[in-house]
FILO-379807 format. One line per 4 residues: number of its first residue (from 1); their letters; for each residue x, y, z of C-alpha. Coordinates in steps of 0.2 Angstrom, whole numbers, plus 2048, in hexadecimal, padded with zeros to 3 digits. Layout:
N
NUM> a> X Y Z ~ ...
END
This chain:
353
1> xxxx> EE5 1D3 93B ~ ED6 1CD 92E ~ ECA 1C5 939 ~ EC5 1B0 933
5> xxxx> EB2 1B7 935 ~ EB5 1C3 928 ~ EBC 1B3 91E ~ EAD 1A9 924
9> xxxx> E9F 1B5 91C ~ EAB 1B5 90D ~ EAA 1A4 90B ~ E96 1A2 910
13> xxxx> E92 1AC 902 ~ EA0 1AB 8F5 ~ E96 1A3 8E5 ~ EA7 19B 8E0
17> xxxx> EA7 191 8F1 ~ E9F 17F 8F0 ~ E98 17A 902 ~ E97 168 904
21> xxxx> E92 15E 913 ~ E9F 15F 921 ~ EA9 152 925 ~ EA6 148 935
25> xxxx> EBA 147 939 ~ EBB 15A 937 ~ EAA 15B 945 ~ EB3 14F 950
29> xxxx> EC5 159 94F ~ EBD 169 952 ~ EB1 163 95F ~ EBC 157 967
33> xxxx> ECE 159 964 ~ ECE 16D 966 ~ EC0 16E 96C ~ EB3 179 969
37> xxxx> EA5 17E 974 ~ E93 178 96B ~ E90 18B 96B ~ E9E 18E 961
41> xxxx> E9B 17F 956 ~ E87 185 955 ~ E8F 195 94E ~ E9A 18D 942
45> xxxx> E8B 183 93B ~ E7D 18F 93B ~ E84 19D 931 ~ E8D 18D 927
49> xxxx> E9C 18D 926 ~ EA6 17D 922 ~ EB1 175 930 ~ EBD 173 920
53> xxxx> EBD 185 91F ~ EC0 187 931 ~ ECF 17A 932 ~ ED9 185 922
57> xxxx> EDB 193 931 ~ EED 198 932 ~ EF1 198 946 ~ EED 1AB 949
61> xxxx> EDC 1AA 93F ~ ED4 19C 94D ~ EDC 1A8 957 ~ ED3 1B6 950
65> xxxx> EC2 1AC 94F ~ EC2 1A8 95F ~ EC7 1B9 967 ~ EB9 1BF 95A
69> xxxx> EAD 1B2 961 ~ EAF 1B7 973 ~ EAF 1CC 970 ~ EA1 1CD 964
73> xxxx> E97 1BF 966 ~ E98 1BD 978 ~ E9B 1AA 976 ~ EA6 1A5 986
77> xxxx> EB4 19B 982 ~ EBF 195 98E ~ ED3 191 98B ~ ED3 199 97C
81> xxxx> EE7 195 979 ~ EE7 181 97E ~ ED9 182 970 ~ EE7 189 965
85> xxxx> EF3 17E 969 ~ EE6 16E 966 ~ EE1 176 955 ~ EF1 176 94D
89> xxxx> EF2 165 951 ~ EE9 165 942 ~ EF9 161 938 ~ EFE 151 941
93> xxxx> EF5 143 934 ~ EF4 138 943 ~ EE8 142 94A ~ EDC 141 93B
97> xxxx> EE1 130 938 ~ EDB 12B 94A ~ ECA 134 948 ~ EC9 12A 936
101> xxxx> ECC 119 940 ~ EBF 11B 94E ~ EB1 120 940 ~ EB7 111 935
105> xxxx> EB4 106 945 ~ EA3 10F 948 ~ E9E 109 934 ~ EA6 0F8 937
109> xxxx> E9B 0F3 947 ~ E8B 0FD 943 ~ E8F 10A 94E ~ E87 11C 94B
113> xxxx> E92 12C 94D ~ E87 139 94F ~ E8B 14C 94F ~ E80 159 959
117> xxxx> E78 15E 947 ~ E78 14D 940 ~ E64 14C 93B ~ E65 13C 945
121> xxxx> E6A 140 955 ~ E5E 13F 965 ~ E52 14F 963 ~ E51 14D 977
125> xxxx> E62 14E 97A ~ E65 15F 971 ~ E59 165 97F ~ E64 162 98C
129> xxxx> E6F 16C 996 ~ E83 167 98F ~ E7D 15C 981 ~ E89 150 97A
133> xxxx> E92 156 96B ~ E95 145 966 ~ E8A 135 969 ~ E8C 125 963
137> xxxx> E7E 118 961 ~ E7C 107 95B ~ E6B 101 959 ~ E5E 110 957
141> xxxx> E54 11D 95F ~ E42 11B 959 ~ E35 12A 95C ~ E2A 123 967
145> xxxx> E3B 122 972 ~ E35 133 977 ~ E28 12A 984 ~ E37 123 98D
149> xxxx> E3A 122 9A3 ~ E4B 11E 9AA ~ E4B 111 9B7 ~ E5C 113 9C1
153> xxxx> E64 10D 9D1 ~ E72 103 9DA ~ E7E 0F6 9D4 ~ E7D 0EE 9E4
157> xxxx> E67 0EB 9E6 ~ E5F 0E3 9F3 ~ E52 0D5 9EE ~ E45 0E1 9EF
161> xxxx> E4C 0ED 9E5 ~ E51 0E2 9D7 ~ E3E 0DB 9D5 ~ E38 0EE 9D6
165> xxxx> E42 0F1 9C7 ~ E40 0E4 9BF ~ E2B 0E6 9C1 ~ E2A 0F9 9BE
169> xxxx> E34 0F7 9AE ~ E28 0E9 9A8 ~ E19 0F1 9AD ~ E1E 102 9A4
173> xxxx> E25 0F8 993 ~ E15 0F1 991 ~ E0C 102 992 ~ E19 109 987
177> xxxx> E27 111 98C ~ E38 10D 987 ~ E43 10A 996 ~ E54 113 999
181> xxxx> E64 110 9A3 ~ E75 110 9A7 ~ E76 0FF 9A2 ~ E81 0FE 9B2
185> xxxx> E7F 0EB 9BA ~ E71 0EC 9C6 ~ E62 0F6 9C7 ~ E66 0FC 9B5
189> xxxx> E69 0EE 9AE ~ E5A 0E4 9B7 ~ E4D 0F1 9AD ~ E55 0F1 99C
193> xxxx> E52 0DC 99E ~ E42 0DD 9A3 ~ E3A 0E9 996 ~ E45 0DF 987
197> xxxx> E3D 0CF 990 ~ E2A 0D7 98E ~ E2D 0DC 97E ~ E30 0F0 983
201> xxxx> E3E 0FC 97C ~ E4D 0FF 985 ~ E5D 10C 984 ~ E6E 109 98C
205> xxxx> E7A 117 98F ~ E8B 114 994 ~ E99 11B 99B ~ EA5 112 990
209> xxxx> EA8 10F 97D ~ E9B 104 975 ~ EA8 0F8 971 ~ EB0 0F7 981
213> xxxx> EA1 0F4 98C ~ E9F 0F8 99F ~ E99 0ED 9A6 ~ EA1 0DE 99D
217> xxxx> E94 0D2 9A1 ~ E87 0DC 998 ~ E8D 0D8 987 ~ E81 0C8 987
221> xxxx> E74 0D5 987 ~ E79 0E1 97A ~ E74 0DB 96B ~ E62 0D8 971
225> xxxx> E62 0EA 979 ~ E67 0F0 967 ~ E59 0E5 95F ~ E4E 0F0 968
229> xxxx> E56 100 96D ~ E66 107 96C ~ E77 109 977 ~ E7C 11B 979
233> xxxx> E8F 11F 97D ~ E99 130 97C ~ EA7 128 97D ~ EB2 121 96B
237> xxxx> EAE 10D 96B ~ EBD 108 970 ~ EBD 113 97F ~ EBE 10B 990
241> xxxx> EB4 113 99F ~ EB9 123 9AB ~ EB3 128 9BD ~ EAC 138 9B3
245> xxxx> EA4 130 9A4 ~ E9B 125 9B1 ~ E95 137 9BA ~ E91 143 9AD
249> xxxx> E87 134 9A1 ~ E78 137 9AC ~ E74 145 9A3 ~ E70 13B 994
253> xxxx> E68 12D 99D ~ E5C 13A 9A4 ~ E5A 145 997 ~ E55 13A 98B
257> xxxx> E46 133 99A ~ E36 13D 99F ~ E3B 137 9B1 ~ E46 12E 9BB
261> xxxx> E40 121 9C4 ~ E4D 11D 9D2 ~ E4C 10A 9DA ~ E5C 10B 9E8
265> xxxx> E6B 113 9EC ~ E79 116 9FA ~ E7E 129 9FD ~ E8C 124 9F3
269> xxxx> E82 11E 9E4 ~ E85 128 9D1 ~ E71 127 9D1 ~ E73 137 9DA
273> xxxx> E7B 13F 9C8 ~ E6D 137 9BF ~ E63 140 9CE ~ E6B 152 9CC
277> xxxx> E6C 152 9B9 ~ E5A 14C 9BB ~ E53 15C 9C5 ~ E60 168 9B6
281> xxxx> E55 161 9AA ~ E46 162 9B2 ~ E40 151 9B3 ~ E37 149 9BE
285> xxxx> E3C 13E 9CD ~ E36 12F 9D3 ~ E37 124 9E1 ~ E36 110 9E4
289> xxxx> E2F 113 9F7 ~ E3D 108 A02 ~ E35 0FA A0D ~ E41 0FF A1A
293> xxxx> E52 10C A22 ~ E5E 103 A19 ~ E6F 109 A10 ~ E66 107 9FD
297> xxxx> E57 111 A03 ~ E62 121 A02 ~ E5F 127 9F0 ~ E4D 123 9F2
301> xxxx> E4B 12D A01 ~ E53 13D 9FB ~ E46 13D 9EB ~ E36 13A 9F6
305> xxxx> E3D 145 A05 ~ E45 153 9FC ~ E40 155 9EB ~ E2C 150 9F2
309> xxxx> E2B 143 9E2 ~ E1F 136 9DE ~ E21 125 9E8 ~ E20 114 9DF
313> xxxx> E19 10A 9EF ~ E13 0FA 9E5 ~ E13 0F6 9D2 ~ DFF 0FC 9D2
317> xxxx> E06 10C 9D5 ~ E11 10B 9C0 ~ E01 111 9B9 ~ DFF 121 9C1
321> xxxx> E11 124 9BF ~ E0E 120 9AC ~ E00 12E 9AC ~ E0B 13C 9B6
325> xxxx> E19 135 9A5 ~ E0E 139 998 ~ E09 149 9A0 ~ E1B 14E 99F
329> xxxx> E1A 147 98D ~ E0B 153 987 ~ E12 163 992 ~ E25 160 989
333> xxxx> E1C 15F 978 ~ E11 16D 979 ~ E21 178 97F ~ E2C 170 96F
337> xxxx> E1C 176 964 ~ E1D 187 96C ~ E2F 188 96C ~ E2E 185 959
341> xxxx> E20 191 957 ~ E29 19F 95D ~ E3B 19B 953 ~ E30 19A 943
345> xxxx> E29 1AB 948 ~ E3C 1B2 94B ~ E42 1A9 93A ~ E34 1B3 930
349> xxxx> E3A 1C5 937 ~ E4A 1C1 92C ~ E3F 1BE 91E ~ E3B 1C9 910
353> x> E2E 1C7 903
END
């Protein structure tokens, strides 16, 4: 059988072939729909080859790519024949045509749809552990948005609580830092109102569609929140909320922070997602020191108990977490920097004078 990677180099360095810029549709089919694995699309992109090129594959040619993939290029790539099945999907219209409306909807409320390779996407997030493939944004990610903390905790806070949050997000707006959460009501939504109400930067990111917001009742908050941050979904606009996009969220909510500050939580509490995706990453975790043994003092406990984390006993106590922040700021750039220094020395191996 003629393998599409033979096809691919064909059309990489044909002179008679024009590449133009990909089509977002054709990124969201293949990495949606199908979908492709961001190893695979990383492939597809760095050796250049047009999704539309990819899309043209007869039935036995994705077939043959894939198997190729896997063999020779070690890429792991799990039900290879469902993923066959969903790309000759290709031919129905409506699925192109759905993909069409949702970015139409995305341009008609100020929405950006971001691919994994769009220049614009969050440089933080590409760091991470299962990075989205697809974000959407609506109001903007700025660079100093890299010295950002996550402030996290119940739904449910005790009076306590709530004025911890609510004091620890102030206090760490007005040294800077842009404050993130779930946007969830609660905790989350207590520190996103405070640093907007002291003038501070502030990132939601939801488990639903930006358009279909969960919590309802936060909608009176979104347009100042996008004045002076940005909400942050995976999920199309439209999209209502799932039991797992609540879960696996938490990955973005704490990988966009230099540290997780958590206020309260039950043992049943999703701060414990934001708590293991936390400790994946490699970010810090910190405690709000409860006053007492009661069932919101869980989460608290198990960061100062078991992962030995800094304690926030009283606000006076911001500013030294502030100074362990930027710590974790210089260390993370100086590894970026070296990171880099070390791909430019690769690149120039390739390179022949």
């Amino acid at each position: 059988m003629y393998c599409p990677l033979h096809i691919l180099y064909f059309i990489k360095y044909s002179i008679s072939v024009l590449i133009l810029e990909d089509s977002l549709v054709d990124y969201i089919f293949l990495s949606r729909e199908v979908p492709l694995s961001l190893s695979i699309l990383r492939f597809i992109k760095e050796n250049n080859f047009p999704y539309t090129e990819i899309l043209r594959f007869s039935e036995n040619q994705f077939k043959s790519f894939l198997q190729s993939l896997k063999d020779n290029y070690k890429i792991q790539i799990k039900n290879i024949e469902k993923k066959i099945s969903n790309f000759n999907t290709k031919n129905n219209k409506n699925t192109f045509d759905r993909i069409e409306k949702e970015i139409e909807i995305c341009k008609q409320n100020s929405i950006n749809c971001l691919s994994y390779f769009n220049n614009n996407y969050p440089q933080l997030l590409k760091r991470i552990k299962l990075p989205p493939k697809l974000v959407f944004i609506k109001g903007s990610i700025q660079l100093h948005d890299e010295k950002a903390v996550a402030i996290i905790g119940t739904r449910n806070p005790t009076p306590y609580g709530a004025e911890m949050a609510k004091q620890i997000a102030k206090r760490l707006s007005k040294l800077g830092f842009t404050i993130i959460s779930g946007f969830a009501r609660g905790i989350d939504t207590i520190a996103i109102k405070s640093a907007l109400d002291n003038g501070g930067r502030a990132i939601g990111i939801i488990a639903s569609g930006i358009l279909n917001l969960y919590p309802k009742e936060n909608e009176t908050l979104v347009k100042r929140l996008v004045s002076n941050g940005a909400l942050i979904s995976e999920r199309f606009p439209s999209r209502s909320v799932t039991k797992n996009a609540l879960q696996i969220r938490n990955r973005i909510t704490s990988g966009l922070a230099l540290g997780n500050i958590f206020v309260e939580g039950n043992r049943f509490s999703g701060s414990k997602w934001q708590l293991r995706y936390g400790k994946e990453q490699g970010r810090i975790s910190i405690a709000v020191k409860p006053i007492g043994d009661y069932e919101q003092a869980h989460v608290p406990n198990l960061v100062i108990n078991q992962e030995r984390g800094p304690v926030i006993s009283d606000i006076d106590d911001v500013d030294y977490i502030a100074e362990i922040l930027m710590n974790e700021l210089a260390e993370r750039k100086n590894l970026i920097s070296e990171k880099d220094r070390i791909i430019s020395k690769q690149t120039n191996l390739f390179k022949f004078g």
